[in-house]
Structure formats: structure tokens, C-alpha cells
KOLLUMFI-210699 format. One line per 10 residues: their letters; for each residue x, y, z of C-alpha. Coordinates in steps of 0.5 Angstrom, whole numbers. Each point is the difference from the previous one (the first is absolute). Layout:
<rs>
A) X:Y:Z ~ ... $
</rs>
This chain:
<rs>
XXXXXXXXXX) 105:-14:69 ~ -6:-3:-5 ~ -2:-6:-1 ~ -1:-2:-8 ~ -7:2:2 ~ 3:7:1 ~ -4:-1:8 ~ 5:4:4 ~ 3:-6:6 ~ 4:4:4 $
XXXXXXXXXX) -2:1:7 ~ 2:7:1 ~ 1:6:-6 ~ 4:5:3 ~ -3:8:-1 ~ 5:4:-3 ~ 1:9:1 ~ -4:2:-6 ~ 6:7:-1 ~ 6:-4:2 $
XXXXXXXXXX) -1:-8:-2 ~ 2:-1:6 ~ -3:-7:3 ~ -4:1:6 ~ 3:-5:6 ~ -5:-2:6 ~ 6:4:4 ~ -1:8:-4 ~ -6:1:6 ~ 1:7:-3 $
XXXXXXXXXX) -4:-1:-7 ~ -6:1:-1 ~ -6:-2:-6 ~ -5:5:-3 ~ -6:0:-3 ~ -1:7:-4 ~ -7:0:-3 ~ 0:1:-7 ~ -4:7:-3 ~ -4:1:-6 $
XXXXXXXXXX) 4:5:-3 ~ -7:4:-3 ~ -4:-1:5 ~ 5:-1:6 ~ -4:-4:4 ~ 2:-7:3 ~ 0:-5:-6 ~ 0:-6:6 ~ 7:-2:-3 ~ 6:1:4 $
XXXXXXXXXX) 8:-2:-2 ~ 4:-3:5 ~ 7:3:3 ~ 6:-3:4 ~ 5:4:3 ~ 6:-3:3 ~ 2:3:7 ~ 7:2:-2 ~ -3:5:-5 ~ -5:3:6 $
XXXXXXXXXX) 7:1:4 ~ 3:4:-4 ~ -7:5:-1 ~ -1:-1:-7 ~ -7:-4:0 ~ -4:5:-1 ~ 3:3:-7 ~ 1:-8:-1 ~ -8:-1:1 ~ -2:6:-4 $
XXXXXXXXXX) 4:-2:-6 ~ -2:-7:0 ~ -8:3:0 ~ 1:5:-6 ~ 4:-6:-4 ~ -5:-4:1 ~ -6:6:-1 ~ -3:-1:7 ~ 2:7:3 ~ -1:7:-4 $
XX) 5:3:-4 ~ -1:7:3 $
</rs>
């Protein structure tokens, strides 16, 4: 919630799985969150950015975390395409 300021007043903001969209609740001890770096594309160097990902534990469970990481870093062109 904001106020008329557009201040964020809620004392907790719940994360949500950055594949499924699922909310995050403090019971899924399963999920995680990752900085990956972001990479210049010429140069392939660290560009001292990273983007952020959450991933909830029922997407963990079922195995599929890393193609759910790996798409979202190539979406967000911070993985190499080949």
C-alpha cells in the first residue's frame, strides 16, 4: 500500500517467484534468491551490475530451477545465448 505521497507504508512486501509468480511465504524454507551478474556483451566483463531472481521451493522440488534460472537470465540478457 502507498500513501498520497507514493511512500511504500506496509511493513512487509512479500517476494514473489520471479518464473511462477508464486508469493513467497516465510514457510517455503525451500526458496532461494540470486544475484547473477550482468556481463558486458563486447567485452564480457562484469559490468558491476547484477539483476536479482527468486525462486519459489515448490519449482525446486520438481527439478526444474535451473531451466527456470537459465531462461530468466537469457531473457533478461544476463546469460549467453550460445
Amino acid at each position: 500500500m502507498q500513501n498520497d505521497a507514493g511512500e511504500n507504508v506496509d511493513l512487509y512486501i512479500p517476494r514473489k517467484c520471479s518464473w511462477t509468480n508464486r508469493i513467497l511465504s516465510a514457510h517455503d524454507h525451500g526458496a532461494v534468491q540470486l544475484n547473477i551478474a550482468n556481463i558486458d556483451p563486447v567485452t564480457g566483463q562484469y559490468t558491476k551490475t547484477s539483476t536479482t531472481f527468486a525462486l519459489c521451493g515448490y519449482l525446486r522440488s520438481q527439478s526444474e530451477g535451473d531451466e527456470a534460472l537459465t531462461a530468466l537470465a537469457r531473457k533478461n540478457d544476463s546469460a549467453p545465448t550460445n
